[in-house]
MDTraj code that builds the backbone (N, CA, C; nanometers):
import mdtraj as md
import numpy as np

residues = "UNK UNK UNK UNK UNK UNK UNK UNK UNK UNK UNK UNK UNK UNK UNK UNK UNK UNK UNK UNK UNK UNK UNK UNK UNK UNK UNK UNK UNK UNK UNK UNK UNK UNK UNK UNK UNK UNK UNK UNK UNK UNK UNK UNK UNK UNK UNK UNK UNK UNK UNK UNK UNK UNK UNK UNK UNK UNK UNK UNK UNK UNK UNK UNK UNK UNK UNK UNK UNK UNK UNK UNK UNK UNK UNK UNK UNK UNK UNK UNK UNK UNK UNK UNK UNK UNK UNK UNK UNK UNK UNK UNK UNK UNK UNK UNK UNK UNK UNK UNK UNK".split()
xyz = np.array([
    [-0.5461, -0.8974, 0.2389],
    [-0.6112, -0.7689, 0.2415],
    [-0.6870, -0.7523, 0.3728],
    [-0.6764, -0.6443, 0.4272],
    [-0.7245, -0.6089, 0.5563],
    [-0.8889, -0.5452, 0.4845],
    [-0.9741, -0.5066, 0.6083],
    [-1.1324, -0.5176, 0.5746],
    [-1.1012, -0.3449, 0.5213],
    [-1.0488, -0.2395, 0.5403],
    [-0.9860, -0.1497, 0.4902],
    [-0.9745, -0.1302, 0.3946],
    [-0.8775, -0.2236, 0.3189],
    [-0.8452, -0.2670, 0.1994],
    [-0.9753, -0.2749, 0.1022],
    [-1.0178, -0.3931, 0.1522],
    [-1.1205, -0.4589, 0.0896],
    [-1.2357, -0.3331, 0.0513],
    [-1.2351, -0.2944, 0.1610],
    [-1.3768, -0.1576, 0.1397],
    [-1.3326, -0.0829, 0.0159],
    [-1.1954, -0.0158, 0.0701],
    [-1.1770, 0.0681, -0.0746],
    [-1.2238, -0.0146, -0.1998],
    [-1.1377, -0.1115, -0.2280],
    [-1.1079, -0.2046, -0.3675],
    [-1.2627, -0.2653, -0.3949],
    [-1.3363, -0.2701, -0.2856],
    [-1.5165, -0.3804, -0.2997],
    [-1.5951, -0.3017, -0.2980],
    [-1.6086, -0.2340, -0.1979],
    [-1.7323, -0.1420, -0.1818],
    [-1.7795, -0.0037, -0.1895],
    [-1.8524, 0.0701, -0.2172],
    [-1.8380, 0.2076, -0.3408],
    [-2.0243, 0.2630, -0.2686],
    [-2.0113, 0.3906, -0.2765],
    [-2.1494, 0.4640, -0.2177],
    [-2.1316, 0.5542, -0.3460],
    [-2.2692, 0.5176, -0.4216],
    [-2.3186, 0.6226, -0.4969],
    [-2.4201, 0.6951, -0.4719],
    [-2.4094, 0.7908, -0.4927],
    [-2.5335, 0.8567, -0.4571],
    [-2.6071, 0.9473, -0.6037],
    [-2.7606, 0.8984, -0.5992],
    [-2.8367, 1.0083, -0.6924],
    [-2.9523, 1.0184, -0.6754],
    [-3.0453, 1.0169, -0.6933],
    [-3.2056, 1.1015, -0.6693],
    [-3.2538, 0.9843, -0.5829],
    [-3.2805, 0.8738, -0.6280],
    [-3.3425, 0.7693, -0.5250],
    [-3.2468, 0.7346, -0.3686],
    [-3.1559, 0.8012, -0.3645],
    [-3.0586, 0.8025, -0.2581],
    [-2.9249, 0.7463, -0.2584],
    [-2.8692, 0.6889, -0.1523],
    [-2.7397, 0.6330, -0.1591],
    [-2.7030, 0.5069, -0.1794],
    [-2.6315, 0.4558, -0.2720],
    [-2.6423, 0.3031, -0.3031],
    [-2.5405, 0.2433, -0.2504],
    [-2.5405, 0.1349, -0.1901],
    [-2.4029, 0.0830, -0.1709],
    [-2.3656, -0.0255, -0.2267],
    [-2.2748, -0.0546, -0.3317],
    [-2.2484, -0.0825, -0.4244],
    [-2.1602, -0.1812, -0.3432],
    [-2.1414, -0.3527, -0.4262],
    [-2.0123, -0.4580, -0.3964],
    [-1.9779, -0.4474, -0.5235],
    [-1.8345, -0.5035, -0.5303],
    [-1.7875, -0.5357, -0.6609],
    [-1.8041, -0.6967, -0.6421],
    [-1.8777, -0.7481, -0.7185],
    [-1.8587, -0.9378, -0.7027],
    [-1.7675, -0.9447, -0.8304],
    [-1.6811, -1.0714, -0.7697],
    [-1.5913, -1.1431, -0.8950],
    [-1.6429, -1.2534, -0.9116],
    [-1.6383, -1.2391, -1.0746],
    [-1.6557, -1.3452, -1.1373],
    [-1.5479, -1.3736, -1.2339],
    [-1.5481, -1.5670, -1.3066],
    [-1.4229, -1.5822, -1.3652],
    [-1.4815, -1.6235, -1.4984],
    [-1.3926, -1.5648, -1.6126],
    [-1.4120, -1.5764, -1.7393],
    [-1.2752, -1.6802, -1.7747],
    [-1.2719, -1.7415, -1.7146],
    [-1.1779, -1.8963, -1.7361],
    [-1.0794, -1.8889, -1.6231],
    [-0.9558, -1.9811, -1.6035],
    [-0.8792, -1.9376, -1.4702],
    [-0.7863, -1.8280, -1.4534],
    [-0.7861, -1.7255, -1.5070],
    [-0.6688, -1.6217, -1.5458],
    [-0.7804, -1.4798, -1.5788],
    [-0.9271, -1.4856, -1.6114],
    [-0.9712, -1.3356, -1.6679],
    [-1.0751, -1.3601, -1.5444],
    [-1.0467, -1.2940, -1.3999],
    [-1.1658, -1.2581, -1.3465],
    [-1.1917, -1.0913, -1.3821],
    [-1.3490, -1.0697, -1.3361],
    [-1.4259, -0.9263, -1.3404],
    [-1.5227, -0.9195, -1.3096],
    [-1.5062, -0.7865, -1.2524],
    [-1.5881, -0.7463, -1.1123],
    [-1.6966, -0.6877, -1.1782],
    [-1.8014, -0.7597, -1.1418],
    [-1.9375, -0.6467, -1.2088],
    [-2.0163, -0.5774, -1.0196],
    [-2.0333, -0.4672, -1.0278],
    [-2.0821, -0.3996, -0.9538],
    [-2.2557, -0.4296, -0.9016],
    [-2.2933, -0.4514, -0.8016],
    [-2.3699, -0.5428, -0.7523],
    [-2.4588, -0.3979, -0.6353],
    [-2.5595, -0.3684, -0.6343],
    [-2.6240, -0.2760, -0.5705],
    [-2.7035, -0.3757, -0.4377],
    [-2.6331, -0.3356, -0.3197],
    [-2.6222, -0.4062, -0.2070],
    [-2.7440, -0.3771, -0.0934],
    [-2.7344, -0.2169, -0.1072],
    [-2.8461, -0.1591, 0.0106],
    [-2.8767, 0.0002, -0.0797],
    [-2.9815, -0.0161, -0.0661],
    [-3.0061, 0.1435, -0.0884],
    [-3.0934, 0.2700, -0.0167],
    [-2.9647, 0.3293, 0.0638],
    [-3.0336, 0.4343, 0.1641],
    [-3.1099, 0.5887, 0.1280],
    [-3.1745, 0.6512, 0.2335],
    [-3.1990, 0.7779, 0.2335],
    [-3.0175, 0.8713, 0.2386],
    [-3.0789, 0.9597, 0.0626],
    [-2.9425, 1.0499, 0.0574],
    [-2.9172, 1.1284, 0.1757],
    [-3.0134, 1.1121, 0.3283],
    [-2.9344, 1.2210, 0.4193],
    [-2.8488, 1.1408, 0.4886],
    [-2.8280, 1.0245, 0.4800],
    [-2.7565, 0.8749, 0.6191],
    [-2.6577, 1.0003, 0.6430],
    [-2.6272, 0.9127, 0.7768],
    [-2.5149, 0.9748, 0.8206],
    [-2.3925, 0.9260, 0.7241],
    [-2.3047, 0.9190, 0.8210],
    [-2.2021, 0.8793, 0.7406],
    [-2.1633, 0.7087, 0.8425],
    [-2.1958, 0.7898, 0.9681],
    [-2.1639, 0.6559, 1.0477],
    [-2.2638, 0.5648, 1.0274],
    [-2.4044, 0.6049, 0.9929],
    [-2.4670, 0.5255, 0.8930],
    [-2.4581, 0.4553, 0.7799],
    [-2.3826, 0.4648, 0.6882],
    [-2.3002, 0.4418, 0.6038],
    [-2.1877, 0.3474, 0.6361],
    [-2.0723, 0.3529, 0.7511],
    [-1.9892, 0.2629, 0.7319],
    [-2.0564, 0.1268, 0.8173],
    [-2.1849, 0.1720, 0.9294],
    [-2.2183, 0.0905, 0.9631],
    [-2.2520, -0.0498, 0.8909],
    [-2.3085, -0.0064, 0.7312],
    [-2.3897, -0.0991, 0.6004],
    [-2.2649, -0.1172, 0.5446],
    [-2.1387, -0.0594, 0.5299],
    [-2.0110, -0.1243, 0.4875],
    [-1.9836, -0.2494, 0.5640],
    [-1.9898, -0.2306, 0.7207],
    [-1.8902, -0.3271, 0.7971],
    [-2.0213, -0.4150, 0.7876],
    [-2.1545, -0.3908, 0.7503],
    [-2.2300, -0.5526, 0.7909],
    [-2.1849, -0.6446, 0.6416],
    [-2.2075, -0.5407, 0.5477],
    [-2.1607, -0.6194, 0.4177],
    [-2.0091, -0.7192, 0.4148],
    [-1.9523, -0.6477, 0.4689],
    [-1.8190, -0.6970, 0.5021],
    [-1.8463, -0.8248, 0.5750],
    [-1.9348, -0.8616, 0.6414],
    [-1.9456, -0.9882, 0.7518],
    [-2.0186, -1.0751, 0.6449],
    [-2.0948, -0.9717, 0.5498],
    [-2.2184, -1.0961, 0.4472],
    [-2.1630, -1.2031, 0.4009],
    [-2.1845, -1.3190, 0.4334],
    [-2.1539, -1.4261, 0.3735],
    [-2.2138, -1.4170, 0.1876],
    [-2.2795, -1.3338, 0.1855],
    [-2.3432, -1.3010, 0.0485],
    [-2.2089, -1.2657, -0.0806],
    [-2.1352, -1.2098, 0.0141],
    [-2.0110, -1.1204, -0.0729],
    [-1.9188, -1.1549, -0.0044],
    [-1.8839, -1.1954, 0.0722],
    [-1.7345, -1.2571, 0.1430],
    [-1.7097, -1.3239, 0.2478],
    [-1.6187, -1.4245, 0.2643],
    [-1.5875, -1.5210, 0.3462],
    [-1.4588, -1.5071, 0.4018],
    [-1.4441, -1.6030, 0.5210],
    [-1.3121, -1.5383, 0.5759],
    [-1.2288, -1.7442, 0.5266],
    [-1.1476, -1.7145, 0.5169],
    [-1.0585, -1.8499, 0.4664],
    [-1.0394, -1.8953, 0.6464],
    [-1.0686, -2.0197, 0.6647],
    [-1.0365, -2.0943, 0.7905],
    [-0.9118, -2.1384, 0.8247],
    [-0.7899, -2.1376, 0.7186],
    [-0.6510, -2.1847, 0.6743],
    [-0.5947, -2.0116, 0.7366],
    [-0.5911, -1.9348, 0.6876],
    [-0.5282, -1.8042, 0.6698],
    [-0.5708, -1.7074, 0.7680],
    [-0.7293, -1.7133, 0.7743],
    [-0.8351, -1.6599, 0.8346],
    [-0.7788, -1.4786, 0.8094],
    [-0.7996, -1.4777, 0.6629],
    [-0.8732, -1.3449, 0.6291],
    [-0.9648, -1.3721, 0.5216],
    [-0.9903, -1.2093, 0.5561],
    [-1.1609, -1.2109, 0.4909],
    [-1.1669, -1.1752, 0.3268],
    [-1.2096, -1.2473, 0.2457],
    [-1.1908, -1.2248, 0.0796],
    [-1.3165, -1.2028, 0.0324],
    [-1.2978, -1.1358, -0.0861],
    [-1.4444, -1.1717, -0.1642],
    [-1.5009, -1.3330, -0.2013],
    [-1.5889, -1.3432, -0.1872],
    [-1.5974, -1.4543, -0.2406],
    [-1.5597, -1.5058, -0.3509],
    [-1.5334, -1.4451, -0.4750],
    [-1.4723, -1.5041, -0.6053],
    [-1.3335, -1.5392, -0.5694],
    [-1.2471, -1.5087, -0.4463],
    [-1.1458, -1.5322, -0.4198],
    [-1.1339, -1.6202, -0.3751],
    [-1.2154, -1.7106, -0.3167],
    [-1.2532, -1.8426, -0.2205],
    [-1.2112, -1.9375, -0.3361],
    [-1.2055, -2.0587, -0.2338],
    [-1.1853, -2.1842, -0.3359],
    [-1.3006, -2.2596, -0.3331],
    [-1.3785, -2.2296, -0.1998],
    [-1.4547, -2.3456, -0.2032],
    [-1.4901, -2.2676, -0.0578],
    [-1.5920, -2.3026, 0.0513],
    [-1.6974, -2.2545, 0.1525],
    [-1.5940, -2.2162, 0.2329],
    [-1.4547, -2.2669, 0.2361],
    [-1.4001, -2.2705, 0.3798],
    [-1.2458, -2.2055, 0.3487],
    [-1.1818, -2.2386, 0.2613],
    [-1.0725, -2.2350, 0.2066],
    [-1.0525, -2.1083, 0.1223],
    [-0.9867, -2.0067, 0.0988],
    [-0.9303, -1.9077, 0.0244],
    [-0.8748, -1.9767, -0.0971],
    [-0.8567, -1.8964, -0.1960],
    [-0.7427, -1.9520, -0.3481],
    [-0.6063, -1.9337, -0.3199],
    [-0.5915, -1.8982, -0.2613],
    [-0.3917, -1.8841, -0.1742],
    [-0.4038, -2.0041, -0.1135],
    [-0.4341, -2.0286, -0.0067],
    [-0.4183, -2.1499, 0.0665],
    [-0.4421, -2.2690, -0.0211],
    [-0.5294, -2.2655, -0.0926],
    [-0.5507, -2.3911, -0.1672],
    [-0.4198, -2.4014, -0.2685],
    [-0.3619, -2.2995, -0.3168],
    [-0.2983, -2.3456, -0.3842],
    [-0.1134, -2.3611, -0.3247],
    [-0.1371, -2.2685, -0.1693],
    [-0.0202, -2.3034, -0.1279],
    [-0.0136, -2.4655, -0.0410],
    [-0.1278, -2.4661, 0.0291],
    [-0.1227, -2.5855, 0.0856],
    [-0.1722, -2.7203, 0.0468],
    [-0.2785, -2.7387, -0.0589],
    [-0.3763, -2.8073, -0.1363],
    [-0.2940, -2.8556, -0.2324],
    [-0.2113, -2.7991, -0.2886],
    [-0.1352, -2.8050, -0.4503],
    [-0.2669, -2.8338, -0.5232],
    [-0.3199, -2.7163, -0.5182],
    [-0.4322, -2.6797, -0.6225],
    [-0.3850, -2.6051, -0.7432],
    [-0.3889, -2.6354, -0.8168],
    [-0.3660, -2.5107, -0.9769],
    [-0.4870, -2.4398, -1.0339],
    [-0.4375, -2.3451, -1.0686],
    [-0.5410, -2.2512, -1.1149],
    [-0.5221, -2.2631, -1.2848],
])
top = md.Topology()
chain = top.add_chain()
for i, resn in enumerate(residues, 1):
    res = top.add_residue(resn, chain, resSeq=i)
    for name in ("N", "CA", "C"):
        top.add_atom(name, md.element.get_by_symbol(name[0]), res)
traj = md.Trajectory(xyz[None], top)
C-alpha cells in the first residue's frame, strides 16, 4: 500500500463543534485471522484549518512511529498491527522468515 492508500483506508477528518479530528484506524488482533480497527482520535484542530493544514497532520501521522512503521525487508510503510515485530512487516516475515500466522 502506497501512503495514499493508507490515508484513505487509516486516516479519516471528522469534524463537529470542538473542531476537526483526525482520526487513525489502529489494528488490533482478536486471534491470528480476526483483526479490527478501532478508530483512535490522533490530533484535534480548529474547524477553520486549512486544508493544507490538514494533509500536513495526515503526512506527519503517516511518519508516527505511534501508528506506523515502514518494514526494513520490503520498505513500505504499514500500520503497525501489520508489522511483525519493530523492523519487519507480516508479508516478509512470512514470505522470508517462514513465519505462520
Amino acid at each position: 500500500m502506497d501512503d495514499e492508500e493508507l490515508t484513505r483506508e487509516f486516516i479519516r477528518v471528522q469534524h463537529d463543534a470542538d473542531g476537526a479530528k483526525v482520526l487513525v484506524g489502529v489494528i488490533y488482533w482478536e486471534g491470528a485471522y480476526n483483526p479490527r480497527v478501532e478508530w483512535e482520535c490522533a490530533r484535534v484542530v480548529p474547524l477553520e484549518s486549512s486544508d493544507s493544514a490538514l494533509e500536513g497532520i495526515v503526512a506527519e501521522l503517516l511518519r508516527s512511529e505511534e501508528y506506523f512503521a515502514v518494514c526494513e525487508e520490503c520498505g513500505m510503510r504499514n500500520p503497525i498491527g501489520w508489522m511483525n515485530d519493530d523492523s519487519i512487516c507480516q508479508s516478509c516475515a512470512v514470505q522470508n522468515h517462514g513465519v505462520v500466522y
